[in-house]
N, C-alpha and C positions, 0 to 999 in steps of 0.2 A: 527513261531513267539511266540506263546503261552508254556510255561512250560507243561509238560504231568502229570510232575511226583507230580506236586501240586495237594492240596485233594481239588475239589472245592464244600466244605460243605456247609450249610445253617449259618452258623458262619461266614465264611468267606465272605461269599458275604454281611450279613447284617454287620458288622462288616466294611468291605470297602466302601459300603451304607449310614450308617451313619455319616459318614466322612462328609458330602454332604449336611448334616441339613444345617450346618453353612454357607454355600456358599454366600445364596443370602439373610442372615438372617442381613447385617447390618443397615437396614432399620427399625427393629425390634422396636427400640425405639424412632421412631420418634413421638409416641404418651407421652413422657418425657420431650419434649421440652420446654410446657409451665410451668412446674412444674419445672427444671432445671433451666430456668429464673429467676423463682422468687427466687431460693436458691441464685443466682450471680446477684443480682440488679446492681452490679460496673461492670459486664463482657457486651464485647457490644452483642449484638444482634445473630448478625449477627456469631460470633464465636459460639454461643450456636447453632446455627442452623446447622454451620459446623460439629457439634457431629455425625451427620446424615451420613453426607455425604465424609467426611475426608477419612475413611475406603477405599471407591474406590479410591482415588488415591494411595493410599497407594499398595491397589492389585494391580496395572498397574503396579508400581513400581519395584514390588517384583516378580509376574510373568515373567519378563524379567532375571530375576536369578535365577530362582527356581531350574529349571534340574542343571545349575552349581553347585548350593550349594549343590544337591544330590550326584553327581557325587565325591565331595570329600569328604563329609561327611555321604553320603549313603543314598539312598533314603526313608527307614523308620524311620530313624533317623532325618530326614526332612520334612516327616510327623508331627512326634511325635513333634517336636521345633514348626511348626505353630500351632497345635490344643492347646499344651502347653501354645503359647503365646496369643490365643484365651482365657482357661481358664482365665489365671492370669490377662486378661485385664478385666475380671468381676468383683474381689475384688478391683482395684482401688477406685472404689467410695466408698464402705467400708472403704478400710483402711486412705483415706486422704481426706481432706476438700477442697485440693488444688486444682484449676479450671486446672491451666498448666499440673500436672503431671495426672490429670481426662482427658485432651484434649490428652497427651501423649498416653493415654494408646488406645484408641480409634485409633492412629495410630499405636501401638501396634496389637491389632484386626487385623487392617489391612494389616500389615505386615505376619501373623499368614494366616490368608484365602489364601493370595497370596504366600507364600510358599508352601501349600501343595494341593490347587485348582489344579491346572496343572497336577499334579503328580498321582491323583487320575485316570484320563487316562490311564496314564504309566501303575498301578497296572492291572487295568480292563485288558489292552491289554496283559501284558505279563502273568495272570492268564487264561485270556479267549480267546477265537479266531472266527472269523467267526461271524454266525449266536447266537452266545453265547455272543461276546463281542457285537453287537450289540443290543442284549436285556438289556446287562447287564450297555451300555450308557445311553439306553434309560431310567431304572430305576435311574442313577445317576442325569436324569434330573425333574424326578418326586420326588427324595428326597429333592433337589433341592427346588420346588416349596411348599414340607411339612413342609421343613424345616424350609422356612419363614414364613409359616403360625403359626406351632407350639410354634417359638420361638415369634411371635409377639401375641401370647395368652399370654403364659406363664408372660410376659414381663407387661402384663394387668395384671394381675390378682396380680401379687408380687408388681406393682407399686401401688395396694390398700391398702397395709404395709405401702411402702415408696419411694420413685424414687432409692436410693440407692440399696435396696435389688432388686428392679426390673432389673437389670442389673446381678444379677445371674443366670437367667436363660443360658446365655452363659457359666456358670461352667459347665453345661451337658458335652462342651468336655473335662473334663475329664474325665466323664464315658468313652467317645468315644476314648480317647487316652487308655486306659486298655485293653477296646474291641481291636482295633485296633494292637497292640504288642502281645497283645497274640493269636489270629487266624489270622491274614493276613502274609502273606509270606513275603519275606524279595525279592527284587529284586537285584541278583545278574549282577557284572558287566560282561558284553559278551567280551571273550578275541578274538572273530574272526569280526574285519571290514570288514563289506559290501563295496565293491568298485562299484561306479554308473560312467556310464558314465557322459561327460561334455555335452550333448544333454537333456541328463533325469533330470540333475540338475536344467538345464535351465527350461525345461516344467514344473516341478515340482513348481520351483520360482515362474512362471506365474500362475499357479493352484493355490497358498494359494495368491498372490496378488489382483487376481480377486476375491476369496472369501472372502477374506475380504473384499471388496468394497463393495459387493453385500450384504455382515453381517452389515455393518454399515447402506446400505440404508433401509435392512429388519429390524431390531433394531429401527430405526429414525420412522419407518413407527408402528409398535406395540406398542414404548414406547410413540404415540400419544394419546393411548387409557389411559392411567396413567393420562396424562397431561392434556388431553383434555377432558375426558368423563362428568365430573362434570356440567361444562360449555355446554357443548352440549345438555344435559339431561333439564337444567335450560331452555335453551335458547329455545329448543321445546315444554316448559312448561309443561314434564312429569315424571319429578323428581327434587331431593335435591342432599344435598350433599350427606345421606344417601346413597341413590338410587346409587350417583356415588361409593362410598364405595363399597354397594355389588356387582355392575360388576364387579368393581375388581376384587373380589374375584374369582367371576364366570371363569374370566380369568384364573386367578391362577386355578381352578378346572379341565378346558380344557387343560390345561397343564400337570397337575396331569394323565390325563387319556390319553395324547399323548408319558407318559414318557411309560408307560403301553404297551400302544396298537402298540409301535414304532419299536420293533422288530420283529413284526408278517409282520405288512404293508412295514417296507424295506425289508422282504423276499420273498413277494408277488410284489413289485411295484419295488425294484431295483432304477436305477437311476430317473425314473420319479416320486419317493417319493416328490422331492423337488415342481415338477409342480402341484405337489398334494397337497402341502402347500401351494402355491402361490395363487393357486384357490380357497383355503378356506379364506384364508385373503383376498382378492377381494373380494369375497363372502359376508366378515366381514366388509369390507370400506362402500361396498354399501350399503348394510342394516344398518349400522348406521347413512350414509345419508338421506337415504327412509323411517325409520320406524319411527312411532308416538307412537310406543305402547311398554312401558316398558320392557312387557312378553319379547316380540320381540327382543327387544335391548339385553335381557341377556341371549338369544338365541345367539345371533353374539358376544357377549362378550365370551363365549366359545366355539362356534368356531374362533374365534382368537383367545385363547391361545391355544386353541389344534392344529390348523394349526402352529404356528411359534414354537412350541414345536415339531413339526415332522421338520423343517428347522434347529434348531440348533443343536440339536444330529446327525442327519444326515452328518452336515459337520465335527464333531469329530470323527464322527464313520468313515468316509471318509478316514482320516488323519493319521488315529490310523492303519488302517489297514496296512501300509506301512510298510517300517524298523522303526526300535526304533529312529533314531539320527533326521531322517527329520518328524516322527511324533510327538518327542520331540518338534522341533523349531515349526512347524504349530503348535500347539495345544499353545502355549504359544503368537504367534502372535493372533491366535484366541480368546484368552483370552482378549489381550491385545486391539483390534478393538471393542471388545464385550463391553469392559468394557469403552472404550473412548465413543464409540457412544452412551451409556447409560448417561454418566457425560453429553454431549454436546446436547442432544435430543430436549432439550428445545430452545437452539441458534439454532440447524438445521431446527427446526421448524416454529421458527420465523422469520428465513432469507426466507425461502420456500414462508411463507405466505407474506413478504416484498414483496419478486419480483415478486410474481402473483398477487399480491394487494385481497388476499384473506380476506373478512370483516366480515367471520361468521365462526363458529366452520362446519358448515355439511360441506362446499365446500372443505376444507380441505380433511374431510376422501374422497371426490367425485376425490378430485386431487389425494388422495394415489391410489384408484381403479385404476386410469386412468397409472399411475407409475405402477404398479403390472401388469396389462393388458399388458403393454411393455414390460415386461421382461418375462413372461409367453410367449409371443409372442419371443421374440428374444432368449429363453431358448430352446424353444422346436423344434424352425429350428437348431440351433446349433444340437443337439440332433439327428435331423432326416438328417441331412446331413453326419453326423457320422457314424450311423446306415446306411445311404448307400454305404458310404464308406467301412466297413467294409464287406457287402457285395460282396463288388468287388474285393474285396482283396481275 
């Protein structure tokens, strides 16, 4: 699967690495929003707030084409077009006054991440192989979580200038586009098709259909703690908004150190990686149920991100190891479920709490536990039935 005859230097890897700040960085400027307001007193509300959030539908969009566009137009070359159109969507607010083509460019962004998101897979797998590409996922999802943190400093600190220059900070990819063309490798296209059978297509079908089911309900379940931790904190009377702020982050830190530790633990735990996620997140529902004490909470705040940070590398790492064409399509449905059940978190969560007639934030994470417990359970018969199967074979 892997190229031999690539050099795989410390250039190269940080280089395709970096690609990866920008991922999950379009949240970056949602601290912009009340200061963009008052620039557009005539623009309604509710569009200034879409600045935020636009960008994801835009990747969903774009994800769903990305390998075609590579494919005729070459896939570093499709690289370079999104990080390209990431830079240029930073000088908008610079160059024009104009709210539409300032709204435009932000879909711009988004188009830019969702072109070359996907692809950055591609790179990893046909550079790396095995035990190398899975370390090497694993770091793509701790640059990943750097990268929003990075770029939402940066974004601070240049909006004490002006909200306009605050939105340079996404110029970095063009550093990232020089880096990137000049040490990462060029994937060429394979002139020999792999032929599968029509059994293996089928199972295979079924393999990314269930994971994704299983990514939207683990997503719905993590992106409670975003949603909900403010309100939970208030409501046990042992924190602010503050306090919800830094779990966050905590979160974000446990993920940093599961992008890390992610290639060690799937070479040691294998497929029971995932029941080893599932049981930290449990872990994480309960204790935000149970605990009264701050410390405590920002203890379970990193371990839920460090748990659902071992869950979603895992399933690219999964997908990747396959042939190119069917890792291609999984990795870009996986984008694609990742990034809906992110947009919809908030409707999922409050249809959830509708139809258990749930009246407080803790019973909430107590019903996730109790959801996790189920599938932890129905994961691991799946699993040991297998395992004796194979046995008797």
């Amino acid at each position: 699967m892997a190229t031999n005859h690539v050099t795989k230097n410390g250039l190269t890897k940080g280089s395709l690495l970096s690609a990866s700040l920008f991922v999950v960085s379009g949240g970056a400027i949602a601290g912009n929003i009340p200061t963009i307001a008052t620039s557009y007193p005539e623009v309604n509300k509710v569009l200034i707030e879409l600045i935020t959030t636009i960008p994801s539908l835009f990747i969903v969009l774009t994800v769903a084409f990305s390998y075609k566009i590579a494919k005729k137009i070459g896939y570093k070359q499709t690289v370079s077009l999104g990080l390209l159109f990431v830079g240029l969507s930073s000088l908008a607010p610079l160059l024009t006054n104009s709210f539409t083509l300032f709204f435009i460019s932000r879909m711009v962004f988004g188009i830019g991440i969702g072109l070359f998101n996907p692809l950055l897979y591609r790179f990893s797998s046909e550079i790396y192989s095995n035990n190398q590409l899975s370390t090497m996922i694993g770091l793509q999802s701790t640059f990943e979580g750097i990268g929003g943190m990075l770029l939402t400093f940066l974004v601070g600190q240049l909006l004490k200038i002006d909200w306009q220059v605050s939105f340079l900070a996404y110029a970095l990819a063009f550093l990232v586009l020089i880096l990137f063309n000049k040490y990462v490798p060029d994937i060429k296209k394979e002139e020999i098709i792999q032929q599968k059978s029509l059994d293996k297509s089928i199972k295979q079908s079924k393999n990314i259909l269930l994971s994704i089911l299983l990514l939207v309900v683990v997503v719905t379940i993590y992106m409670s703690i975003t949603i909900k931790i403010t309100r939970l904190l208030i409501e046990k009377g042992i924190g602010n908004a503050t306090d919800g702020s830094n779990m966050i982050a905590l979160v974000g830190l446990g993920a940093m150190l599961a992008g890390i530790c992610f290639g060690g633990l799937l070479e040691k735990f294998r497929e029971w990686v995932v029941i080893l996620s599932f049981t930290g997140l449990a872990i994480s529902m309960l204790g935000f149920y149970e605990s009264s004490q701050l410390l405590f909470m920002g203890i379970y705040s990193i371990l839920c991100g460090f748990s659902f940070r071992l869950f979603i590398p895992y399933l690219f790492n999964l997908f990747n190891q396959i042939g190119h064409d069917e890792s291609e399509k999984s990795t870009s449905l996986l984008l694609i479920g990742f990034n809906i059940a992110v947009a919809l978190a908030p409707i999922s969560l409050s249809v959830l709490e509708s139809s258990l007639s749930i009246k407080d934030e803790s019973t909430l994470f107590l019903v996730e536990f109790y959801i996790l417990i189920c599938l932890i359970l129905v994961i691991t018969s799946i699993k040991l039935v297998s395992l004796k199967k194979r046995k008797e074979d």
